[in-house]
C-alpha positions as CSV (number, residue, x, y, z in Angstrom):
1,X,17.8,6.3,-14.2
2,X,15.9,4.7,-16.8
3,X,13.2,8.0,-17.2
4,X,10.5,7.9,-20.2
5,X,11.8,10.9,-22.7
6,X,9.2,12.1,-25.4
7,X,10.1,11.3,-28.8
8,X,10.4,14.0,-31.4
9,X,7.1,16.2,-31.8
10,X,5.4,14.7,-28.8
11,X,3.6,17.3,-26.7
12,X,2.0,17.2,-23.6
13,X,-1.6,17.8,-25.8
14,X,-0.8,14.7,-27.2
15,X,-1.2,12.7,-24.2
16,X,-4.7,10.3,-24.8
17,X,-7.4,11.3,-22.5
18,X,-7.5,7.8,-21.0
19,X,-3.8,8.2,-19.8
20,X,-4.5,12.4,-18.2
21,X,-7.5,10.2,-16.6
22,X,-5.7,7.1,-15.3
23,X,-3.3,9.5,-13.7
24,X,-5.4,10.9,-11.6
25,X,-7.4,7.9,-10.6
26,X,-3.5,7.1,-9.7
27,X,-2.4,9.9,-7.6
28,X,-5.9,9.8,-6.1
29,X,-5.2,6.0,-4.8
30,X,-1.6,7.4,-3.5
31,X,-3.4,10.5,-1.7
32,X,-6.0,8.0,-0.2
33,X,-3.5,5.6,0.8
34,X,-1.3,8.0,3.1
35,X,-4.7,9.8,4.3
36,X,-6.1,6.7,5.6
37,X,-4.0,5.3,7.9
38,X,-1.7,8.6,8.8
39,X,-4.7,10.2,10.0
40,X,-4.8,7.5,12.6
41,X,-0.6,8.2,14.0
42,X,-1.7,11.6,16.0
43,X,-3.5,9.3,17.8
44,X,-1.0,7.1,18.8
45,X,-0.5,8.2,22.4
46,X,-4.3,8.2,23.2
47,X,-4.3,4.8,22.0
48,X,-1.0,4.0,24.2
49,X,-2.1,5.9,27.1
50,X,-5.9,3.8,27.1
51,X,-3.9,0.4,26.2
52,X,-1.5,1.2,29.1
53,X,1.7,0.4,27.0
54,X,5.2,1.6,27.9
55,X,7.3,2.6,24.9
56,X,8.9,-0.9,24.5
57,X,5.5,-2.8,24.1
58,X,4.3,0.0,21.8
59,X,7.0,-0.3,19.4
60,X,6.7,-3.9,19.5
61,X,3.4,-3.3,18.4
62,X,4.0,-1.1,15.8
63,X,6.9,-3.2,14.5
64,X,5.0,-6.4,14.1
65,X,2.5,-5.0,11.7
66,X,5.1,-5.1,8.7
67,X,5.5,-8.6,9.0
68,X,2.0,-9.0,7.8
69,X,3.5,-6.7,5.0
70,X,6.6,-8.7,4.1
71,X,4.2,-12.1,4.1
72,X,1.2,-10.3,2.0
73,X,3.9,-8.5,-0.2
74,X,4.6,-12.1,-1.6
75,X,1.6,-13.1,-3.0
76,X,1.2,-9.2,-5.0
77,X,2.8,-10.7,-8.5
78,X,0.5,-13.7,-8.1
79,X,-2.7,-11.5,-7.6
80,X,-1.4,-8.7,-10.1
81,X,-1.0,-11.3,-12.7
82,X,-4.6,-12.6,-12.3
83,X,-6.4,-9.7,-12.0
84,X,-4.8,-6.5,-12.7
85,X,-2.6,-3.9,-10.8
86,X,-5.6,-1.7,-11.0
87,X,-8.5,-4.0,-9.4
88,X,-5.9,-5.0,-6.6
89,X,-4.3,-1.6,-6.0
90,X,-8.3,-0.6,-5.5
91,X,-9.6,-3.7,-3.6
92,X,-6.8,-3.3,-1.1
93,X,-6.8,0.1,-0.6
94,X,-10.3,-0.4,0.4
95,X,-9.3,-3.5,3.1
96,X,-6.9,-1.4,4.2
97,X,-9.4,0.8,5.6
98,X,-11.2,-1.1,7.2
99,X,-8.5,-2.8,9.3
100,X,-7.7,1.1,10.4
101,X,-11.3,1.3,11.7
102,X,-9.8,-1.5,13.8
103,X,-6.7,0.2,14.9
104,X,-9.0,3.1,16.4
105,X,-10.6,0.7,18.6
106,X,-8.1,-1.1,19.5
107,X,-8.3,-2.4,23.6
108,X,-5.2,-4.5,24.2
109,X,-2.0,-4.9,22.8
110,X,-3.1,-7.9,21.1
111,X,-5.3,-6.1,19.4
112,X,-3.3,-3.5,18.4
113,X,-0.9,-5.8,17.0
114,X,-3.0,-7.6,15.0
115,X,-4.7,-4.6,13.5
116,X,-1.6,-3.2,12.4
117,X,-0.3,-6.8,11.3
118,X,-3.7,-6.4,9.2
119,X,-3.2,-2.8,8.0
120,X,0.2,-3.4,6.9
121,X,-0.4,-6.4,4.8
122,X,-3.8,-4.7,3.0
123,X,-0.7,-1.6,2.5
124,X,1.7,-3.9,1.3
125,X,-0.6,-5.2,-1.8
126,X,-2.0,-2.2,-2.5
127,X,1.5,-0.4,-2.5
128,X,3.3,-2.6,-5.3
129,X,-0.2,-2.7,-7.6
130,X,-0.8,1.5,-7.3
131,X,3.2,1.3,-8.4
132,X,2.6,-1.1,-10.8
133,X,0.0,1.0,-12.7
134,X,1.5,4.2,-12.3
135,X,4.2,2.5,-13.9
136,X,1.8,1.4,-16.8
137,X,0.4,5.7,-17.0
138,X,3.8,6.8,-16.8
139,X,5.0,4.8,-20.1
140,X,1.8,6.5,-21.5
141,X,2.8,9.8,-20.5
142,X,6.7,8.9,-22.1
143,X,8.7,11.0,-19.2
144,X,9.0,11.0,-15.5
145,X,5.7,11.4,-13.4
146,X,6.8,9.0,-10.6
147,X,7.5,11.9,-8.2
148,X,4.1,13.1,-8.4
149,X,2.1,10.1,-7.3
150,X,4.5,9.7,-3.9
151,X,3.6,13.4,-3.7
152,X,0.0,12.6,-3.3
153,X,0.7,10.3,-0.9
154,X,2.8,12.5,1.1
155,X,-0.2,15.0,0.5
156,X,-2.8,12.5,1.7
157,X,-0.3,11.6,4.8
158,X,-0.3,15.6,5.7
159,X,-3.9,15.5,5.1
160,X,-4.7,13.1,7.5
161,X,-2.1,14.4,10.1
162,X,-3.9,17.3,10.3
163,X,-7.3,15.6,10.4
164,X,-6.0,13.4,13.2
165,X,-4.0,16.1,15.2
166,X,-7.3,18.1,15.1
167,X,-9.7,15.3,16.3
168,X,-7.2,14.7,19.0
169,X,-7.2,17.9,20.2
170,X,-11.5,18.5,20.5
171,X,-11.2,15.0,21.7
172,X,-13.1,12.9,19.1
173,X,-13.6,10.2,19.2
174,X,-11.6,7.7,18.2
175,X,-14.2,5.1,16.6
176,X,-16.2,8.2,15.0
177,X,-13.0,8.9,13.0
178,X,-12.5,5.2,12.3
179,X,-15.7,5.0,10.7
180,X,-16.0,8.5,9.0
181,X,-12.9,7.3,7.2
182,X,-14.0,3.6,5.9
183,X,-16.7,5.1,4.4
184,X,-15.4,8.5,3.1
185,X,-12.2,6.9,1.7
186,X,-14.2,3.4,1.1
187,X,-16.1,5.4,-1.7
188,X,-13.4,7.6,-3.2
189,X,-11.4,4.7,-4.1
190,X,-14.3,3.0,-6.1
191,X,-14.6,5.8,-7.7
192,X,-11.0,6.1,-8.6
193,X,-10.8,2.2,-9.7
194,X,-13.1,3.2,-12.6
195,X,-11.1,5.6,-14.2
196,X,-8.1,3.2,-14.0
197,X,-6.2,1.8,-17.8
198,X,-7.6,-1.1,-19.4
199,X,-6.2,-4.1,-20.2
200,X,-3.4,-6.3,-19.6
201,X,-0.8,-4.7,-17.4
202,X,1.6,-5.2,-20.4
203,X,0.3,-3.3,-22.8
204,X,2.2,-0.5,-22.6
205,X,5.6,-2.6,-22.6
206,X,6.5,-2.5,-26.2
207,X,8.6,-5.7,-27.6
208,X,11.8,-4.3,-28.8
209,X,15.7,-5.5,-28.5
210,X,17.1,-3.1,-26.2
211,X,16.4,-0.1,-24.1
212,X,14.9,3.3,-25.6
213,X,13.2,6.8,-24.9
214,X,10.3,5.5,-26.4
215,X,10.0,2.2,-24.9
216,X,11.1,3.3,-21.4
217,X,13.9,1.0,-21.4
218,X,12.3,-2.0,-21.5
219,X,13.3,-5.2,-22.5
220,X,11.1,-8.2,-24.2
221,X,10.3,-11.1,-22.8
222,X,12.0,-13.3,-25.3
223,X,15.3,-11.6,-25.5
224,X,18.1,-12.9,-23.4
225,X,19.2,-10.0,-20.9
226,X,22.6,-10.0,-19.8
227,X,23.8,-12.2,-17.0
228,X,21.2,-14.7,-18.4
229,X,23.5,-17.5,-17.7
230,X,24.1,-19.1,-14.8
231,X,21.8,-19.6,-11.4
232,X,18.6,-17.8,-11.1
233,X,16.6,-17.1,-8.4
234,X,12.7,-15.8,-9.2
235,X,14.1,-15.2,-12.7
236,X,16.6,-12.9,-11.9
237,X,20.6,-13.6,-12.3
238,X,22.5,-13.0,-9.4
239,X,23.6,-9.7,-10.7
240,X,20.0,-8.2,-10.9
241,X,19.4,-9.9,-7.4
242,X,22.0,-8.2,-6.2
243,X,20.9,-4.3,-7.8
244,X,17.4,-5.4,-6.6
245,X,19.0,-6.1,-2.8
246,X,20.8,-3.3,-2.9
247,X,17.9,-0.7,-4.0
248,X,15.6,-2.8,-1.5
249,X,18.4,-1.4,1.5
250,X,18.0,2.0,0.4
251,X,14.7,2.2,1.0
252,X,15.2,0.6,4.4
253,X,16.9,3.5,5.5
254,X,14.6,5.9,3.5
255,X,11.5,3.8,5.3
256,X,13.0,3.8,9.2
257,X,14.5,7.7,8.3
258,X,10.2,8.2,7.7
259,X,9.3,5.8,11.0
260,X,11.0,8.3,13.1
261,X,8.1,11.2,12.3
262,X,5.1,8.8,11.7
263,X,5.5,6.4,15.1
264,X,7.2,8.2,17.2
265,X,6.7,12.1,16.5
266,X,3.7,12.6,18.1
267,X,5.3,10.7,21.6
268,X,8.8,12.8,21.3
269,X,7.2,15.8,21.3
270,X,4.4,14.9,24.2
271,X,6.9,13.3,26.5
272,X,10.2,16.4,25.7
273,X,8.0,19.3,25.9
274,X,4.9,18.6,27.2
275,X,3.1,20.3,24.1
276,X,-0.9,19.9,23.3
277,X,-1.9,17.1,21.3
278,X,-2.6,19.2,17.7
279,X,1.6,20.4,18.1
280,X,2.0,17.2,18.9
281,X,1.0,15.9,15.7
282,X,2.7,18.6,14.3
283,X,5.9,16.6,14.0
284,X,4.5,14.1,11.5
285,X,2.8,16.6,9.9
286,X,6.2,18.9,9.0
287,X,7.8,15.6,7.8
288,X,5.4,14.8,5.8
289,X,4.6,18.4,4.4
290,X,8.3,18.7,3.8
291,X,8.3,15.5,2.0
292,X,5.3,16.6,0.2
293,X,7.1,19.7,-1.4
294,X,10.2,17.2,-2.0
295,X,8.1,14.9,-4.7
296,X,6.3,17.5,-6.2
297,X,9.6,19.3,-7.1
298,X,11.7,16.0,-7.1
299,X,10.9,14.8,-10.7
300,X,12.7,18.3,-11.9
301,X,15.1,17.9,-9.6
302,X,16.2,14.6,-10.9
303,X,16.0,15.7,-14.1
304,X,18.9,18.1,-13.2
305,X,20.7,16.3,-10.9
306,X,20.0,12.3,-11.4
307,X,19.0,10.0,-8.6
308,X,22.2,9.2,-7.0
309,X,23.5,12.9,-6.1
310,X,20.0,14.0,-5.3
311,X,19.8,10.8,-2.8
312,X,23.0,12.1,-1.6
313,X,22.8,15.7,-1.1
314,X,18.9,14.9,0.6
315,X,20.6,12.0,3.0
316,X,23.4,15.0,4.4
317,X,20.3,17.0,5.0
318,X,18.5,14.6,6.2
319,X,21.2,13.8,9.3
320,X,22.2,17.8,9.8
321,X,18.6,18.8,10.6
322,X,18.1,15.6,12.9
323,X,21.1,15.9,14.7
324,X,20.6,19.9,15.1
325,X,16.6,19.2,16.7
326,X,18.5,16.5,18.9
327,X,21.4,18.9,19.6
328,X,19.4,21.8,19.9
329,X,15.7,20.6,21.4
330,X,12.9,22.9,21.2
331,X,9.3,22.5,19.7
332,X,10.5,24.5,16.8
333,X,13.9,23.4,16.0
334,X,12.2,19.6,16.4
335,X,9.7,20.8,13.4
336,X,12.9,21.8,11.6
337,X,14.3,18.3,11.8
338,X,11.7,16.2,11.2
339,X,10.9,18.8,8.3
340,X,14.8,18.0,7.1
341,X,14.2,14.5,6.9
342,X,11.1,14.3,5.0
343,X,12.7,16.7,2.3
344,X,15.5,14.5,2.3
345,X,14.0,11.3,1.7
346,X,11.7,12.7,-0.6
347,X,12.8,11.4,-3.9
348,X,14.0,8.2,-2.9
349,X,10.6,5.8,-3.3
350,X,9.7,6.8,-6.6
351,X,13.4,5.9,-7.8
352,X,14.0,2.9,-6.5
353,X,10.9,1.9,-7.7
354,X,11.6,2.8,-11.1
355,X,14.8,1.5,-11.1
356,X,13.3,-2.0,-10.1
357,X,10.8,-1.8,-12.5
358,X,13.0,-1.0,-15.5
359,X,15.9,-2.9,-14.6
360,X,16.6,-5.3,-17.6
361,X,16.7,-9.4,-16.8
362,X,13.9,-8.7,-14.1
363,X,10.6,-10.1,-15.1
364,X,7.9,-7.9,-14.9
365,X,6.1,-6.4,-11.2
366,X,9.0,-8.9,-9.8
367,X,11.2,-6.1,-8.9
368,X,8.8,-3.8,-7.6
369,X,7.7,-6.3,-5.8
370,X,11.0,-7.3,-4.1
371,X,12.1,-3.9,-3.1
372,X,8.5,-2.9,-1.5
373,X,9.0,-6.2,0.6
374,X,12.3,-5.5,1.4
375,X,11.8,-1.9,1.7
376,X,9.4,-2.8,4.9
377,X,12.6,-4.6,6.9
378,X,13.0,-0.9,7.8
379,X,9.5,-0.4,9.0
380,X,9.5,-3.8,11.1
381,X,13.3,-3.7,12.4
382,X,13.1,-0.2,13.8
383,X,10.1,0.9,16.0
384,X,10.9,-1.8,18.1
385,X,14.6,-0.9,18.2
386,X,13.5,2.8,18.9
387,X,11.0,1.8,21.6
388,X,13.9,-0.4,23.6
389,X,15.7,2.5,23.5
390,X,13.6,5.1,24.3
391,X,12.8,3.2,27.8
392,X,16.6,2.5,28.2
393,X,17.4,6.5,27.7
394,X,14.9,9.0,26.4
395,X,13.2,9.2,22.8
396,X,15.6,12.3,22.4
397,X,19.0,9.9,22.4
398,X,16.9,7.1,20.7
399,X,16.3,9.5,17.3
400,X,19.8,9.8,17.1
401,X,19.4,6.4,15.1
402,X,18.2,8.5,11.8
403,X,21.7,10.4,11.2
404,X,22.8,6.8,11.1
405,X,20.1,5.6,8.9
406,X,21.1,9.0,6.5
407,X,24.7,7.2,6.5
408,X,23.4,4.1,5.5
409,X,21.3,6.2,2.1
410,X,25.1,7.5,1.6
411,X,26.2,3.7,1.6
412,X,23.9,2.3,-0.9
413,X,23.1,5.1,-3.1
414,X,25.3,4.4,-5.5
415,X,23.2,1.6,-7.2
416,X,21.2,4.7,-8.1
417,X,21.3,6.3,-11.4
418,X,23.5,9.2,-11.9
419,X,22.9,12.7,-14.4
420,X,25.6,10.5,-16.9
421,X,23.8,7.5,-16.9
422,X,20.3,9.0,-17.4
423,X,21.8,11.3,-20.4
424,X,23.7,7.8,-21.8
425,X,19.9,6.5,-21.8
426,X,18.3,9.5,-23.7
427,X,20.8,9.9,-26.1
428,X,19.9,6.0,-27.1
């Protein structure tokens, strides 16, 4: 794990007031980004119960909208490159919005479908450009602050669980809370984009020949990373493609592990228990709260432990606390497992991301890029998956899938970095 270490005599006093500021206009664009549209999931079975969709049409639904992810997350470099990760990351965060608005009212499936197809490409863009400049405040701040920004996203998911649970349950409507929210969240991302760095994304990539503390392992554009030879594909050897892949399947696991809670919490709990709407929503909410704690702690954690055993140790809990609610099912030991898997998980996003951002021999925003697209596989694969099973069995047997996505964490952690390796690179 390639982490940003403070050189000799650097203090946290000494970090410049545009960087403290950036950060927050940062974690602001994370919190608004999981606020906006997880407000919208406790909602889900009103909108499935109006729409008249059995579970297999609903996840069909729900697992269409990442394609207009994986087709938007394509054209992020190209936008990045011409306007900034910080305009884009704002612009799209604000789109984004407003296709939820269209969720909420949502009358067919057709509808649905495309709304989400729309949400989840405006997401796409603006989830590789807020990387891509936390990236930029993070070199600023010359150690790990990754964590944090997914934290305020898991914060802003838990925020709008509750908001969403809540307007379910006094029956709100759901058009008021479409609205309320393009023009709450609308503003507080303007207001966010003007606080935003400066300046050429590059700027805080400093041109030297190899990987150090101070230049957070970077590598220069001119120099000729290792594996240069030989075919390339988007600039990367075959080598790098391969890291990149294989970071890009961890978070397809990490991505359909989070699925379970945000699609189809809300709809286990209704249909097993019978509970009111707000404990309903309480499922996504204990995911995401767990997960919440997870990145706020996870940056020390990684510190301790490194990527890889911290991926590992989170994945076994991950499967344990899943397969004990499934085991085991009661409104409260459900919480429990959803709450295992959103603690598990919780580091896994901002490392990967790192990792692709720092790898050396992969042009810049490139590998962020690539593992976001590939990390939404996982978000258009499984819902449907889930749904088929669901009305073949029950939603209880059908979350039996995330153990198995926890094995396949165990599988490809490895390409994450390990306490050794993240030493090795601060000792450089």
């Amino acid at each position: 794990m390639n982490v940003p270490t403070p050189p000799p005599g650097d203090t946290r006093s000494s970090i410049p007031t545009d960087a403290r500021r950036a950060r927050w206009a940062v974690s602001m664009i994370f919190f608004l980004n999981g606020l906006s549209f997880c407000a919208i999931l406790p909602r889900y079975p009103e909108l499935v119960e109006s729409i008249g969709l059995s579970n297999t049409a609903f996840g069909l639904a729900v697992g269409l909208g990442p394609v207009g992810g994986l087709l938007a997350g394509l054209g992020a470099p190209g936008l990045m490159s011409r306007w900034g990760t910080a305009r884009v990351a704002v612009t799209a965060q604000i789109a984004a919005t407003t296709s939820h608005l269209l969720v909420y009212v949502s009358g067919s499936w057709l509808w649905l479908a495309g709304s989400l197809l729309l949400a989840a490409a405006c997401d796409a863009i603006t989830d590789i450009a807020m990387n891509g400049h936390g990236m930029r405040v993070e070199r600023r701040y010359r150690r790990s602050i990754m964590n944090s920004y997914h934290g305020y996203w898991s914060l802003g998911a838990v925020t709008g669980g509750v908001l969403g649970a809540a307007g379910a349950q006094v029956g709100l409507p759901l058009w008021i809370q479409g609205v309320a929210g393009l023009v709450l969240f609308g503003a507080a991302a303007m207001v966010a984009g003007r606080f935003m760095l400066p300046g050429p994304d590059s700027t805080e990539r400093t041109p030297v020949a190899g990987p150090s503390p101070a230049s957070a392992a970077d590598v220069p554009a001119d120099a000729a990373p290792e594996g240069s030879s030989g075919t390339r594909i988007a600039g990367m050897s075959l080598r790098a493609l391969g890291l990149i892949a294989a970071l890009g399947m961890v978070l397809v696991f990490a991505g359909s592990s989070e699925d379970a809670g945000n699609t189809w919490g809300a709809l286990f709990m209704n249909s097993t228990f019978e509970v009111t709407p707000f404990v309903a929503g309480l499922a996504f909410v204990a995911l995401q709260g767990a997960q919440t704690i997870g990145r706020f702690t996870g940056d020390a954690v990684v510190d301790r432990l490194g990527d890889r055993l911290t991926a590992r140790i989170g994945a076994l809990i991950a499967a344990v606390g899943m397969s004990f609610a499934m085991l085991v099912p009661t409104p409260v030991t459900a919480l429990i497992g959803f709450a295992a898997v959103g603690w598990g998980i919780a580091t896994l996003f901002p490392a990967a991301f790192r990792a692709a951002d720092d790898m050396p021999g992969v042009p810049q925003g490139v590998g962020i890029t690539v593992v976001g697209w590939l990390a939404r596989v996982g978000f258009f694969v499984t819902p449907p998956l889930i749904g088929a099973l669901a009305d073949a069995f029950t939603l209880r047997y059908a979350l039996w899938m995330v153990p198995l996505y926890a094995v396949g964490i165990l599988v490809f952690s490895g390409v994450l970095s390990g306490r050794d390796d993240t030493s090795a690179d601060q000792d450089r």
